[in-house]
C-alpha positions in Angstrom: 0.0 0.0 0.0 1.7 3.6 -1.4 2.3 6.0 1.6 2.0 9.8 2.3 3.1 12.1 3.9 2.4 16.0 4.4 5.0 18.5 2.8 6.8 19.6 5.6 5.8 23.6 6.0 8.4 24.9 8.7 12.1 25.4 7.5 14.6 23.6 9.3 18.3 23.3 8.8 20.7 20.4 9.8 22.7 21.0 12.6 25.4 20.9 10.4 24.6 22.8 7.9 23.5 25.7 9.4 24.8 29.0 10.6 24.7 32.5 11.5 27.6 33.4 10.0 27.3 35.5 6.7 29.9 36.7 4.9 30.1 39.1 1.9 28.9 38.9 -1.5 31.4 36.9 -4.3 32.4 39.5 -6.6 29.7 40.5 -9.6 26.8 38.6 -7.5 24.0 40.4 -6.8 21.8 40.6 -3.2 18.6 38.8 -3.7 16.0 39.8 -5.2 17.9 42.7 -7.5 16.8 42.4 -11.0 18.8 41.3 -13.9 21.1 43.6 -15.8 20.4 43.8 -19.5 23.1 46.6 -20.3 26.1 46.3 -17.8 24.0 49.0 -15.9 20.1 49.3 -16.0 18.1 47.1 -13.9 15.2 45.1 -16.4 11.9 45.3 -14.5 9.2 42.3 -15.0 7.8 44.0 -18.2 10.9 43.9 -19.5 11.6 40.3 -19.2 13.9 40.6 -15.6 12.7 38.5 -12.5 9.6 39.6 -10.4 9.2 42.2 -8.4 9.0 41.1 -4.4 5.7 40.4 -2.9 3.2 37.8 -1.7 5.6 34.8 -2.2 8.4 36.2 -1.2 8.9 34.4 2.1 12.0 37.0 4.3 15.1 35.4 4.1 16.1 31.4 3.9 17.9 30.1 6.9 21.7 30.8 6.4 23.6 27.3 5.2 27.3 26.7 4.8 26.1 24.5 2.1 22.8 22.7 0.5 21.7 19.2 2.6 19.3 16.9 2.0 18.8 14.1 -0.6 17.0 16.0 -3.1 16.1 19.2 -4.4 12.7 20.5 -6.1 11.2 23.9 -7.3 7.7 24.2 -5.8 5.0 26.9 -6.9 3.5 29.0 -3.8 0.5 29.4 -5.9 -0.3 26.2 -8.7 -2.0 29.6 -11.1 1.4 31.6 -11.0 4.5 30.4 -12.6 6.8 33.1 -11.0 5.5 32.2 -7.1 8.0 29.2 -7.2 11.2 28.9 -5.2 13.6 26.4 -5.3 14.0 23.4 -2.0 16.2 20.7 -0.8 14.6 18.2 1.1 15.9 14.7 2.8 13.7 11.6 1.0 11.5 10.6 3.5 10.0 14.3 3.8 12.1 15.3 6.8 13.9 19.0 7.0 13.1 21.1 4.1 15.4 23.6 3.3 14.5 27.0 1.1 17.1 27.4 -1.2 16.0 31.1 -2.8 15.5 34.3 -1.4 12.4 35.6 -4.1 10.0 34.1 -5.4 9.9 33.5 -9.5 9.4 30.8 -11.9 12.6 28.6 -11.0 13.3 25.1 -12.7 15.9 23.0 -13.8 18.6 23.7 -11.2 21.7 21.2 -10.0 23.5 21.4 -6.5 27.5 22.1 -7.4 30.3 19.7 -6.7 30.9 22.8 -4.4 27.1 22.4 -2.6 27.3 26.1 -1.7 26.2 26.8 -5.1 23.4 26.4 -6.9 22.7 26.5 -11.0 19.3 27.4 -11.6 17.3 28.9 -14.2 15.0 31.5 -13.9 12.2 32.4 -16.7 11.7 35.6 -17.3 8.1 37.4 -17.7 9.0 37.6 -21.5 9.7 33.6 -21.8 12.9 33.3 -22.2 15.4 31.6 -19.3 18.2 32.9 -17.9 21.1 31.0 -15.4 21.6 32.1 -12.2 24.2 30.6 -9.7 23.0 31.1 -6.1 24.7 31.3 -2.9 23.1 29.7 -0.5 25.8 30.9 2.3 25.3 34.7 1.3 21.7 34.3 -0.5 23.4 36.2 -3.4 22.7 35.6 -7.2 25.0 35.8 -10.4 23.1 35.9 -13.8 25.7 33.9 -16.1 23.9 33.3 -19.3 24.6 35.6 -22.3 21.9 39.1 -22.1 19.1 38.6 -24.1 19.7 34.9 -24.9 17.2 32.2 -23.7 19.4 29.9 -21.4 18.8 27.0 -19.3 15.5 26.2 -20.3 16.6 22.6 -21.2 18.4 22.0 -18.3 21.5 23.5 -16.6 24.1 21.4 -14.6 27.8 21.5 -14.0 31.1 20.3 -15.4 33.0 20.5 -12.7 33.6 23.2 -9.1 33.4 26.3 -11.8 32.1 25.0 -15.2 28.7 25.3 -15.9 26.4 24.0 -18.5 23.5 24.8 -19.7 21.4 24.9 -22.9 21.5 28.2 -24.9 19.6 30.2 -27.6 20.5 33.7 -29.4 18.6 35.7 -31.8 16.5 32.6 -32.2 19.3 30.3 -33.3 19.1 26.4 -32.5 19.4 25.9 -28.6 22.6 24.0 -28.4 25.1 23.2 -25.2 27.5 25.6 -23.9 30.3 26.1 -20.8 30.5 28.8 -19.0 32.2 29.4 -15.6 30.1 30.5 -12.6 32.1 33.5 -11.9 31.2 34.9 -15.3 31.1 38.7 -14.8 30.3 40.3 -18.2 27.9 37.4 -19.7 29.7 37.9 -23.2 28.8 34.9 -25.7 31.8 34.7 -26.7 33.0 33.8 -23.1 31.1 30.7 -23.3 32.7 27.1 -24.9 29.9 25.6 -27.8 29.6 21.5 -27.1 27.1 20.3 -29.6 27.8 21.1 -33.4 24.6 22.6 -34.1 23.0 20.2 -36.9 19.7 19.7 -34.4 18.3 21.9 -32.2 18.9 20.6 -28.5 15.7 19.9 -26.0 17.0 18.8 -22.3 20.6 18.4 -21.1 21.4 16.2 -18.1 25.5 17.1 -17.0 26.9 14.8 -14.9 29.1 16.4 -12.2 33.1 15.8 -11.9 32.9 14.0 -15.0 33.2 15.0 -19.1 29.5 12.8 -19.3 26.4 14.6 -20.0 22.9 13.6 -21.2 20.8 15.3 -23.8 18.1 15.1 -26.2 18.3 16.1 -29.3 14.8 17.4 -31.6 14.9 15.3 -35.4 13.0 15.3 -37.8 10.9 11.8 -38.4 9.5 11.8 -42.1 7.0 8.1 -43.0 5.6 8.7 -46.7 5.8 13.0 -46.2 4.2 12.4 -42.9 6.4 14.3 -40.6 7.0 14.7 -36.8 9.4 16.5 -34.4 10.8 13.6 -32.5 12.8 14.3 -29.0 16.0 11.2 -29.0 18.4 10.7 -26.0 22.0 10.9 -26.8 25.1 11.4 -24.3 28.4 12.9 -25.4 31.5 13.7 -23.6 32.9 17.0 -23.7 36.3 16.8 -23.5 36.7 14.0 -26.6 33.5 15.2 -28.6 32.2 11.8 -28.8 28.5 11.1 -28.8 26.4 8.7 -29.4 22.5 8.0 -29.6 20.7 5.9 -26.7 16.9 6.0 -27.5 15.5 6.9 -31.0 12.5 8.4 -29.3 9.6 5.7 -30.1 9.2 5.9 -33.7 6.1 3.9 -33.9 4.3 6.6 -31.7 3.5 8.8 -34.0 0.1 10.4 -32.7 0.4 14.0 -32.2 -3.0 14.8 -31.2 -2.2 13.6 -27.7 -0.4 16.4 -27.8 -2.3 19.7 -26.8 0.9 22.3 -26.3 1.4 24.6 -29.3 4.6 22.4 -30.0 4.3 19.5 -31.2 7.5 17.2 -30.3 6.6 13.5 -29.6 9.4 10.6 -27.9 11.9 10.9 -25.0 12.2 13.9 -22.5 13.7 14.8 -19.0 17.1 13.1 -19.4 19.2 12.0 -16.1 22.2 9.5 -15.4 22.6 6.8 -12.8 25.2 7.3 -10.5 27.2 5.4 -12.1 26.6 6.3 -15.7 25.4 2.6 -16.8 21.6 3.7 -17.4 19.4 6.9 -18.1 16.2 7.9 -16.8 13.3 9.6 -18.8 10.1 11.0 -19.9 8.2 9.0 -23.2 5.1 10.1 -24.8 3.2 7.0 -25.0 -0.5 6.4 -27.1 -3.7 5.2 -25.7 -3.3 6.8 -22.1 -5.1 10.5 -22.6 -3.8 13.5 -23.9 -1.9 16.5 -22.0 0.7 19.3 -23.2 3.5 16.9 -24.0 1.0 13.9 -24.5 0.8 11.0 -22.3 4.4 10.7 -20.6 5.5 7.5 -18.5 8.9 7.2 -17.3 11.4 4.6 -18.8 14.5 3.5 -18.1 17.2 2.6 -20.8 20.6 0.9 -20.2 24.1 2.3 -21.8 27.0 1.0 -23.4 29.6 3.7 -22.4 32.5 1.5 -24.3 30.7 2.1 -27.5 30.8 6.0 -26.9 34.5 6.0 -26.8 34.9 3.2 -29.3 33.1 6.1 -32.0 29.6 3.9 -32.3 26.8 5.9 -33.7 24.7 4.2 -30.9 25.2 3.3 -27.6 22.0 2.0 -25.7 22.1 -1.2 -24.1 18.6 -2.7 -25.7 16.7 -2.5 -21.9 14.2 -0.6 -22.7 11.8 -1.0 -19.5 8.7 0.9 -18.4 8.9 2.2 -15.2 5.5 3.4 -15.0 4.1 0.2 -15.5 6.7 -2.2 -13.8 7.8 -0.1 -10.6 5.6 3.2 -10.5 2.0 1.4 -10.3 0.0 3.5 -12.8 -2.6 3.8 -12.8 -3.6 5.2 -9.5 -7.2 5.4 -8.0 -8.1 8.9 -6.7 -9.6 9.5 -3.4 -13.1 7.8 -4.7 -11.5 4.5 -6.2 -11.5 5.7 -9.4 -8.8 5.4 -11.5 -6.2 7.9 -12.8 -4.1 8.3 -15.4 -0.4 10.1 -14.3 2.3 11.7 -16.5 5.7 10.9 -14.5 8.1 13.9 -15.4 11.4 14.0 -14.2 12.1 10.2 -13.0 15.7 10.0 -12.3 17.3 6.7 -10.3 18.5 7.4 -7.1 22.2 8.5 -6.9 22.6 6.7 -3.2 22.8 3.2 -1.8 21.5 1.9 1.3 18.1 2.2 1.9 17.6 4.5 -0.6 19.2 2.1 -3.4 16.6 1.6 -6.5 14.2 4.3 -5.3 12.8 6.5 -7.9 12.2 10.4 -7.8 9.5 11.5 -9.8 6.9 14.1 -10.3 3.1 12.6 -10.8 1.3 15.2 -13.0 -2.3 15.2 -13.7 -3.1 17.1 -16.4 -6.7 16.0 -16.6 -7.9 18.4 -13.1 -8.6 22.2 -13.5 -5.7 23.5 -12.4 -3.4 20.9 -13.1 -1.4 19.2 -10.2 1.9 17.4 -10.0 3.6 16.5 -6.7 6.5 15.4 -5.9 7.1 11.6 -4.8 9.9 9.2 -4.6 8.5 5.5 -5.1 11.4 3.0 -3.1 12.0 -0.6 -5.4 8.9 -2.6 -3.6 6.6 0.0 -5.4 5.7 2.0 -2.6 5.0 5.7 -2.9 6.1 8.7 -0.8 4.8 11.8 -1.5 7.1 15.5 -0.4 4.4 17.7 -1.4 0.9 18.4 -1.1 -1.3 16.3 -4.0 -2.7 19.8 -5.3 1.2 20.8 -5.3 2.7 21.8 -8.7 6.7 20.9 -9.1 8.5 22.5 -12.5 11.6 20.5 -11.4 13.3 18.1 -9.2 16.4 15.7 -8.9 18.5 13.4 -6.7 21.7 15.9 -5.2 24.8 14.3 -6.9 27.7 16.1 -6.8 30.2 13.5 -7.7 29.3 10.9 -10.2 31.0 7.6 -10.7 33.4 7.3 -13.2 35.2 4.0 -12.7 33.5 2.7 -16.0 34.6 5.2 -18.6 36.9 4.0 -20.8 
């Protein structure tokens, strides 16, 4: 029988992890809250595209931490109707001792925890759509905008290369989003400061970095033509970006090719959501699948696909293992019956294996989305390998990101 259990509304730190002490801000990072620089000089309000002004969800300052704790970390709407009430928490996985990470409220979502857990990638959306990459502080609460002004960064995912490198995915005057590097102490967000990874011939979707290593997961959008019937199809591939080699894991379904399941403006059908084991043998993901209801990406369960990191190295055009399984049907239990038996159909966005052993070993995060109620919910859970659910957040919650802290991978397999 799945469990539950009540998000956790006081903030508590670990003894450990907690202090007084404050200490300046690192130089070019901004207090919180202070809005965006588009020119070197004027602040951007809201209107303009910068971060929202301070008000209703704006909670006074988080608790001062030497560094982030916890087992997990999630970006959680104060309001379900508005997108920029979120902010961004670390949680342990049995719902004990959140933590708020962000000093404002806006629309935070992908984010990864440095190697160096005092710092925080995130990305922040803007009122005008586009994302920008902040690094936070979580010891001084201060914020550094990294991404290029006026570019559309991070909205595919942002994680880091190493203690200074960050990556994240990045668009300019409506180019192709592709991968770039870029160090956290960026000052001047020049372009040209930032190192291109992917060569450009498809437009990139999500990106998945693995941390400490040269390993990173992304998806890549291709066109899929049958007879002049075409689709926008979203594959998994993983590259490393010191050698350049990549490789492709999933093809994205090909036989699904029903995009009237899909009710978002975009119409982009196969694999989403992107993340690596902890020891870089498998990746976790998002599929649109047919005959299980419709929602703004289409009907997504989560999957799990082995990988075949010898074949990356050894220049193989493809690199999955053939393991395709279904998590959603052989460990998540969907479908789910609602609090009058009846049963429900759940989109599971953002499964990613959990990067720990002991008790946590083969535990799953994921976020349950029902698109089907008016508003639209999706908490966060983590479902442990005998199939039983935890939920971190009220049912009604809605989550725009979450994943397993990891800030060392395990590289004993490469090469």
């Amino acid at each position: 029988m799945s469990r539950a259990s009540r998000f956790l509304l006081s903030t508590l730190c670990f003894a450990s992890g907690c202090s007084g002490e404050t200490s300046g801000l690192a130089d070019g990072m901004t207090a919180p809250g202070t809005p965006s620089t588009s020119d070197g000089g004027a602040a951007t309000d809201a209107s303009a595209g910068g971060p929202p002004e301070a008000g209703l969800f704006d909670l006074g300052p988080p608790p001062a931490l030497q560094a982030v704790s916890g087992d997990l970390t999630f970006a959680l709407r104060g309001d379900p109707l508005r997108a920029d009430s979120a902010h961004l928490y670390s949680v342990v996985a049995d719902g004990r001792l959140q933590q708020r990470l962000t000093a404002t409220a806006a629309d935070w979502r992908a984010h990864a925890v440095g190697p160096d857990p005092r710092f925080v990638a995130a990305t922040r959306v803007l009122a005008d759509g586009r994302g920008e990459v902040v690094v936070l502080d979580v010891r001084t609460h201060a914020e550094r905008v990294i991404s290029p002004v006026g570019c559309d960064a991070g909205r595919g995912g942002v994680g880091w290369r190493d203690q200074v490198q960050v990556m994240f995915t990045l668009s300019c005057d409506n180019e192709d989003a592709q991968i770039f590097v870029g160090s956290r102490d960026e000052l001047e967000r020049r372009r040209e400061a930032l190192l291109q990874i992917t060569d450009g011939a498809d437009p990139v979707g999500g990106l998945f970095p693995a941390a400490s290593t040269t390993v990173y997961a992304y998806t890549l959008l291709v066109d899929d033509c049958v007879r002049g019937d075409c689709v926008k199809r979203s594959e998994i591939w993983i590259g490393d970006s010191d050698s350049g080699d990549r490789c492709r894991v999933t093809d994205g379904a090909p036989h699904m090719r029903d995009v009237s399941t899909v009710t978002e403006a975009e119409k982009v059908l196969g694999d989403l959501d992107p993340a690596l084991s902890a020891d870089l043998t498998s990746v976790t993901f998002s599929r649109t699948v047919a005959g299980r209801g419709h929602g703004p990406r289409g009907h997504l369960d989560a999957f799990r696909e082995g990988i075949d990191l010898a074949s990356l190295y050894q220049g193989s055009p493809t690199c999955g293992a053939g393991s395709v399984i279904n998590l959603s049907d052989e460990l998540l239990g969907e479908p789910q019956l609602d609090a009058e038996g009846q049963a429900v159909t759940i989109d599971d966005r953002f499964p990613q294996t959990a990067t720990a052993g002991g008790l946590l070993a083969g535990a799953v995060l994921s976020v349950a989305a029902r698109t089907d109620l008016s508003p639209a919910t999706a908490p966060l859970q983590v479902t442990d390998r005998t199939g039983d659910r935890l939920l971190l957040t009220d049912a009604d919650a809605v989550v725009t990101a979450a994943r397993w802290i990891t800030t060392q991978f395990d590289t004993r397999g490469i090469r």
